[in-house]
N, C-alpha and C positions, 0 to 999 in steps of 0.2 A: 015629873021626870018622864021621859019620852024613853021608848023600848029598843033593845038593844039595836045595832043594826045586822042584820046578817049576813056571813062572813061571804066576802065577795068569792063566788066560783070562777075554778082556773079556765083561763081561756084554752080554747080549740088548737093545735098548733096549726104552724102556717102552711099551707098546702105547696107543693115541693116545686110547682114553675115558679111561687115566689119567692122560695129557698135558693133553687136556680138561678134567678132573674138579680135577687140581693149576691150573691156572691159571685157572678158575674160584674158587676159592677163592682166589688171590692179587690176584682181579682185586675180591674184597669186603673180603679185607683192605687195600687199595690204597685203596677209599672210603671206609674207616674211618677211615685216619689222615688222609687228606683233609678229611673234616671236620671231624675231631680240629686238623689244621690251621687250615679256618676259623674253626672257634669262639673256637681258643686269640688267630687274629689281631684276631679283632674286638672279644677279650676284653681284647686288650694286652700278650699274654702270646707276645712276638714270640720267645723261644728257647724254648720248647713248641713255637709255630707253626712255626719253620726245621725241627727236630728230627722233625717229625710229618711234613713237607714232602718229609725227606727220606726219613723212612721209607715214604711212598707209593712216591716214586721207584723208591725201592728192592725193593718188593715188586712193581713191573712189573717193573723187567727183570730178576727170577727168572723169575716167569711169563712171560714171552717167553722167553727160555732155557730154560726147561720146553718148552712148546711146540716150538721148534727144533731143540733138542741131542739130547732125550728120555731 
């Protein structure tokens, strides 16, 4: 029998231009689906529009998360 292994140490967090730099870029994918959203509501195309709606939602609070947790 081979010996235990030992417990992996937590990593370093992420230094804050890369915290910056990720939620930057969540913060334009965020306006994408945004408009993605608008267009699709105004088009009538209201489950593209929820879907895209929520996918904004959802790429801010990564990028918050990013920024906070790091």
């Amino acid at each position: 029998m081979s010996a235990p292994a030992d417990p992996p140490q937590p990593e370093a967090p992420r230094p804050w231009l890369e915290r910056i730099g990720l939620a930057a870029v969540a913060a334009v994918m965020s306006l994408l689906f945004a408009g993605v959203a608008v267009a699709a509501g105004s088009g009538g195309e209201w489950i593209l529009a929820a879907m895209s709606a929520v996918g904004a939602f959802m790429t801010i609070a990564v990028g918050l998360a990013t920024l906070v947790r790091g």
